[in-house]
PLY file of the C-alpha trace (Angstrom):
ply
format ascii 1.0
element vertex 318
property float x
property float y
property float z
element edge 317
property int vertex1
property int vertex2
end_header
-21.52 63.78 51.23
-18.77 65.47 49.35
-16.15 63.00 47.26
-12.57 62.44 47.98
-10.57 62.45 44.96
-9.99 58.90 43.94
-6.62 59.45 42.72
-5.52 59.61 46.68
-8.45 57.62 48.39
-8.81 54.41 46.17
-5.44 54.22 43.99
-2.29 54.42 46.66
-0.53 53.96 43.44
0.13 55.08 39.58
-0.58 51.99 36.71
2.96 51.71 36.28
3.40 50.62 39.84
0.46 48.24 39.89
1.71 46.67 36.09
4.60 45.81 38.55
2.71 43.63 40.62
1.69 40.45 38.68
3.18 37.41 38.07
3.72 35.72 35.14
2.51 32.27 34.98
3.28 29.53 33.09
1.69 30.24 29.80
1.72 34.17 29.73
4.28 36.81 30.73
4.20 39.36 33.48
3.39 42.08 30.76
0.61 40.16 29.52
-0.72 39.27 32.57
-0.96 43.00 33.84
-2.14 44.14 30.76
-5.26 42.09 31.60
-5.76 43.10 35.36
-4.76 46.68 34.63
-8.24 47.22 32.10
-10.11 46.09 35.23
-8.97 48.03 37.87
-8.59 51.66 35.61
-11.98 50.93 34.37
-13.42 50.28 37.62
-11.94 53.45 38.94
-12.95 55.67 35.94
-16.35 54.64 36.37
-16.17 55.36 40.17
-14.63 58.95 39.60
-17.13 59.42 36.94
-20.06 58.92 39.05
-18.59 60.45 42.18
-18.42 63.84 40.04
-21.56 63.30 39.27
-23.63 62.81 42.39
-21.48 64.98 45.19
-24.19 63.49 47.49
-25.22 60.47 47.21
-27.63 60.21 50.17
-30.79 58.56 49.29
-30.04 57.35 45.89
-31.21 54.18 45.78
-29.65 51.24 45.62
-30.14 49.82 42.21
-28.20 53.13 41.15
-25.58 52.79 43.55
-24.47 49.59 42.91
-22.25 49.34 39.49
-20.83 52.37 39.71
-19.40 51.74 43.04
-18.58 48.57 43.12
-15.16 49.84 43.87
-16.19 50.38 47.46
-16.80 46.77 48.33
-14.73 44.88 45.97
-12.05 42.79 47.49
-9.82 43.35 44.92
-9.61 47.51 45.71
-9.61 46.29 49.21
-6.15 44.09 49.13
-4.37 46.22 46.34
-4.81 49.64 48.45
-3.95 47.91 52.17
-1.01 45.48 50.35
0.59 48.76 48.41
0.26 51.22 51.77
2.45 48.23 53.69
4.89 47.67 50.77
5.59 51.41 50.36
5.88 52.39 53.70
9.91 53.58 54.38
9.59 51.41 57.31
8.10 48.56 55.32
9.64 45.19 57.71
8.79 46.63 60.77
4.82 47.56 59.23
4.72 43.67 57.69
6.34 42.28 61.10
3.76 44.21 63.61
0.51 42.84 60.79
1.88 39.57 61.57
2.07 39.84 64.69
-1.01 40.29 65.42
-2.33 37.18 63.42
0.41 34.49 64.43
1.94 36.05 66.95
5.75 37.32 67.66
7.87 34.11 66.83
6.74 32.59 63.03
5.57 29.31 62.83
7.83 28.45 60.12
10.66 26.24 59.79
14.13 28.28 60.13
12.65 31.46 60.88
12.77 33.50 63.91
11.90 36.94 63.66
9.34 38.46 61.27
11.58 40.73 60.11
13.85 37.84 58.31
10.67 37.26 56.42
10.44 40.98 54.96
14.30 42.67 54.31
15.65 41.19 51.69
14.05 40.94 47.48
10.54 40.97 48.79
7.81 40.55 45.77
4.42 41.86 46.25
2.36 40.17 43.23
-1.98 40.16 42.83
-4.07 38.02 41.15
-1.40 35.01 41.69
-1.90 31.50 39.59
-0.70 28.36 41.61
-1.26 25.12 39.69
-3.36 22.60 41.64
-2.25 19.68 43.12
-0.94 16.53 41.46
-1.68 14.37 44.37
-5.42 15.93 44.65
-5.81 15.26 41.28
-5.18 11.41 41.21
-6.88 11.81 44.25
-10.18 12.72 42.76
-9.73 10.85 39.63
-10.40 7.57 41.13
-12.93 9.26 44.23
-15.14 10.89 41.82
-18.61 9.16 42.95
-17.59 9.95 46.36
-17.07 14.11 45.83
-20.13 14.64 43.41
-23.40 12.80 42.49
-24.89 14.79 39.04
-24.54 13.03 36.53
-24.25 15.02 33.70
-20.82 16.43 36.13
-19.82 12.88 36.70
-20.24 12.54 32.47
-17.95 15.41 31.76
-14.97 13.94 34.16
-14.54 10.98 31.64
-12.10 11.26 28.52
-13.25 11.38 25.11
-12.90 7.71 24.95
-15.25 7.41 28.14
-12.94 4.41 29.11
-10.99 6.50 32.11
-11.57 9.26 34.36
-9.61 12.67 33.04
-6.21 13.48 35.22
-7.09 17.16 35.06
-10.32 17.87 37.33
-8.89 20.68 39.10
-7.22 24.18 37.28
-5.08 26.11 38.74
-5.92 28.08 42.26
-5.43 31.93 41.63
-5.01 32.99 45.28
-5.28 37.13 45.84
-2.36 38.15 46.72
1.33 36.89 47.64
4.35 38.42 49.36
7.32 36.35 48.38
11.00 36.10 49.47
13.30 35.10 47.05
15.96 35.39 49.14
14.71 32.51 51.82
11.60 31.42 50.01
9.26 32.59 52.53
5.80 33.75 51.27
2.52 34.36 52.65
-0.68 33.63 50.74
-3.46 35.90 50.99
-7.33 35.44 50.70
-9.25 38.49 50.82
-13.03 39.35 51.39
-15.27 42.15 52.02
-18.75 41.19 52.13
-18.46 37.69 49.69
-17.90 33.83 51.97
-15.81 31.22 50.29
-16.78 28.96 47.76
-17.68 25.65 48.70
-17.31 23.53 45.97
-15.36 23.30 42.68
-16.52 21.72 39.27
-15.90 18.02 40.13
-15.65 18.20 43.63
-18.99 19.34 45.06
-17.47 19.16 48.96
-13.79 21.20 48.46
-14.24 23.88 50.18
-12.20 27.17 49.21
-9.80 27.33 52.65
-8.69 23.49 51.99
-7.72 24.35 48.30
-5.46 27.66 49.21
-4.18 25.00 51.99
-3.57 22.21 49.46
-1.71 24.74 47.19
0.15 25.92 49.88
1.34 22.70 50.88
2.48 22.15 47.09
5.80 23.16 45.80
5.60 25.25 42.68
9.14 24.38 40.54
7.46 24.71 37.10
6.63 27.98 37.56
8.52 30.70 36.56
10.83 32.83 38.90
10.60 34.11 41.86
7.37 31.94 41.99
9.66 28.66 41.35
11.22 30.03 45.37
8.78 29.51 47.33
9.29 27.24 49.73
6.18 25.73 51.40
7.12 24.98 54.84
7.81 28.36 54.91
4.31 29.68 53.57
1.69 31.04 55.94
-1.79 31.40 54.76
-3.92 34.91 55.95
-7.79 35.65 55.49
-8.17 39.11 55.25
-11.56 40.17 56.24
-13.18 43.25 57.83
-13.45 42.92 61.82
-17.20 42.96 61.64
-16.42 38.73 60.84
-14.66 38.13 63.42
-16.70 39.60 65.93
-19.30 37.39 64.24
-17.74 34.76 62.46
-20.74 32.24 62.89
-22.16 34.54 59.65
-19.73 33.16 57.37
-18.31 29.94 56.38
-15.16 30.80 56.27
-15.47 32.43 60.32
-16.23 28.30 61.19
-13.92 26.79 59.23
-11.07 29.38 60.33
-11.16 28.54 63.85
-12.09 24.81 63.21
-8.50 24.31 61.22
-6.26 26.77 63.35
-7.59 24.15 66.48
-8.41 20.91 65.31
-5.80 18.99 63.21
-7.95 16.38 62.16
-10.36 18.95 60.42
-7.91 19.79 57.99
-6.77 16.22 57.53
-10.51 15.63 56.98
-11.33 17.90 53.94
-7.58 17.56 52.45
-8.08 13.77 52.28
-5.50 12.74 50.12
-2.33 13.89 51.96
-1.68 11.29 54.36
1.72 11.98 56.16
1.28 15.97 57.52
1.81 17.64 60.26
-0.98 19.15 60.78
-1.02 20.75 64.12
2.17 22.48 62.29
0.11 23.06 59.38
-2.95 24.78 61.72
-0.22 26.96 63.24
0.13 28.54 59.60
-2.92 29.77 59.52
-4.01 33.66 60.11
-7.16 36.06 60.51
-6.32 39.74 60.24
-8.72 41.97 59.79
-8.64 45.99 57.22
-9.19 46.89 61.14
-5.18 45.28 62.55
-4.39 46.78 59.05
-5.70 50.70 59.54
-4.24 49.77 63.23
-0.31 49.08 62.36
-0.49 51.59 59.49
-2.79 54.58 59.66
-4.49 54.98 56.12
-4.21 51.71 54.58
-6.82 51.24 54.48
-9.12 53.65 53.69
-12.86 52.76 53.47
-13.20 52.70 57.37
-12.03 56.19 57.80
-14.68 58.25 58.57
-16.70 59.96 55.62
-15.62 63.60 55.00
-18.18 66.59 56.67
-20.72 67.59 54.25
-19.92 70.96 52.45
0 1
1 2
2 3
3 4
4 5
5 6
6 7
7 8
8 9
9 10
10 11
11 12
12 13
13 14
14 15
15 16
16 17
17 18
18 19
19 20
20 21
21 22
22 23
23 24
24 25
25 26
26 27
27 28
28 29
29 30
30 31
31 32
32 33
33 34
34 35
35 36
36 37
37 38
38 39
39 40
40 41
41 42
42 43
43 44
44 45
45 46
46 47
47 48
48 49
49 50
50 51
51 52
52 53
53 54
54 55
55 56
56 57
57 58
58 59
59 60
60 61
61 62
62 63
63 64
64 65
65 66
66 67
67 68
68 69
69 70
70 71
71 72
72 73
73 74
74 75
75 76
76 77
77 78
78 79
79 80
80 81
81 82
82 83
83 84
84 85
85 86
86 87
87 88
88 89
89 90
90 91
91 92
92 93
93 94
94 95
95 96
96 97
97 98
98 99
99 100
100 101
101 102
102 103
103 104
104 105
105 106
106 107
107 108
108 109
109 110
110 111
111 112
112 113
113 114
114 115
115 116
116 117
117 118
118 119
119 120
120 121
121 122
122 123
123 124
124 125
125 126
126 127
127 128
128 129
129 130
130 131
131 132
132 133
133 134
134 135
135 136
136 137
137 138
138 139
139 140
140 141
141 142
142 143
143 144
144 145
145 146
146 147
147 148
148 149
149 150
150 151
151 152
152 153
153 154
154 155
155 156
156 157
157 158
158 159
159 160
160 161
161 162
162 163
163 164
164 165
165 166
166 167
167 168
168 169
169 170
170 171
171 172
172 173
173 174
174 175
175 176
176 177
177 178
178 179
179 180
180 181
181 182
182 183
183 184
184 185
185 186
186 187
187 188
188 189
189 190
190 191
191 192
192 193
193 194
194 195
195 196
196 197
197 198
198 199
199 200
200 201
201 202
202 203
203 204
204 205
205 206
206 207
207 208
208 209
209 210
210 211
211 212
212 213
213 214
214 215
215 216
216 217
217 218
218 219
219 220
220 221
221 222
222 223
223 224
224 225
225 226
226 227
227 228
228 229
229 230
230 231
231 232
232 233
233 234
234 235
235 236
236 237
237 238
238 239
239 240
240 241
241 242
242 243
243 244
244 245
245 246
246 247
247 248
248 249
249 250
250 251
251 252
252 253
253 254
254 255
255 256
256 257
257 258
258 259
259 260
260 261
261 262
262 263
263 264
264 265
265 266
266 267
267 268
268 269
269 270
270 271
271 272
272 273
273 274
274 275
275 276
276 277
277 278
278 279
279 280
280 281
281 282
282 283
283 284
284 285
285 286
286 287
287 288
288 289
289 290
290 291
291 292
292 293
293 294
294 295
295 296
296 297
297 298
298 299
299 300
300 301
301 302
302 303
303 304
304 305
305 306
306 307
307 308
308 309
309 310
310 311
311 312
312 313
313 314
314 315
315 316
316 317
């Protein structure tokens, strides 16, 4: 199998452009912040490029040699920065958002003073990776005094407790770093992305060993996010959608993942989502299940040809 250059394959983009596309948060700049995530991804690719030079053909190395080197192939990461950077750069970039859409929620948005798709994509339209959303307050004295209810080790159930030991700490959940965000600071619409290629969601978190990883990107959705800097500070959460982006292989089977039950079970049953988000008492939550997308790299490839590039079909052999 001969290589395709990685420069056009696995990096739609140059650094500078991709430096673009992090937020700040509230401790560290935007600079900072993609100083960090940059090392990763130009390392990753190096390596990749490296190795690709290296082995033109690659059939019947084995695994164990295979898998560091190109990592890049199946990381989620690569995944949602190359299909999120086709749509944002296309020339015809609200009608290739709108059609995605679309196909996940349908033509009219469930969202509260929105009609059209396109209102949701003309206008300043952010693209940002990586994104830090501070958990919820409510969650957290939620938890705080249901602590023996969401866990059972005790040296867990030790480490909740203050220095003192006389009161349960008010900070059992960090923030939520979701993988990607397209945000409107014009009407505060955003969407909320959680991408996967071969990984399922987490299931627990430190001091909660049943909070699944849907319910938290729900929770945080739900949450508005003032403190942060702007545009983040815009967002408006009854106008925030949240999308799993997965390869179609999942949906065609989605009993194979977590994620594939718990998908359908919220988009269909309200009281699922009222069940595992326990301390918000007063939502909508049919409303809320109407928020919630599958698309697939597969509707991706489909609206824009390209964007994704690891189902294309390999090159011919030389």
């Amino acid at each position: 199998m001969s290589s395709r250059p990685i420069e056009r394959t696995y990096l739609p983009f140059t650094p500078e452009q991709l430096r673009n596309h992090f937020a700040p948060t509230s401790e560290h700049g935007a600079n900072e912040v993609a100083g960090r995530q940059l090392h990763y991804y130009l390392e990753s690719a190096k390596r990749y490029q490296e190795f690709m030079a290296e082995h033109p053909d690659r059939r019947a190395l084995p695994i164990s040699t295979l898998r560091y080197p190109c990592q890049i192939e199946k990381d989620e990461r690569f995944w949602i920065v190359t299909c999120l950077m086709n749509h944002y750069y296309s020339p015809d970039r609200p009608a290739r958002l709108s059609a995605l859409l679309r196909s996940a929620f349908g033509d009219v948005p469930p969202l509260e003073g929105i009609q059209s798709w396109n209102e949701c994509f003309v206008g300043k339209l952010h693209l940002f990776f990586e994104v830090s959303l501070p958990s919820s307050s409510g969650y957290k004295r939620w938890l705080s005094t249901h602590l023996s209810d969401r866990h059972f080790v005790p040296y867990v159930l030790g480490a909740a407790f203050r220095p003192s030991r006389n009161a349960v700490r008010a900070d059992l959940e960090g923030p939520t770093h979701v993988d990607a965000m397209l945000l409107n600071a014009d009407n505060g619409f955003a969407i909320l992305f959680e991408a996967k290629v071969l990984s399922d969601i987490s299931c627990q978190v430190t001091f909660d060993a049943t909070r699944n990883q849907i319910a938290r990107n729900i929770d945080v959705m739900l949450e508005p996010t003032p403190p942060l800097p702007e545009p983040l500070s815009i967002r408006d959460p009854r106008r925030t959608p949240f999308v799993m982006l997965t390869p179609a292989l999942f949906r065609r089977f989605p009993h194979s993942r977590l994620y594939g039950w718990l998908l359908r079970e919220y988009q269909t049953n309200p009281t699922a989502l009222a069940r595992d988000i326990p301390h918000r008492k007063s939502e909508q939550w049919s409303e809320i299940g109407r928020r919630i997308g599958w698309l697939t790299r597969e509707d991706s490839e489909d609206v824009l040809s390209g964007s994704c590039p690891w189902l294309l079909p390999p090159p011919p052999t030389s």
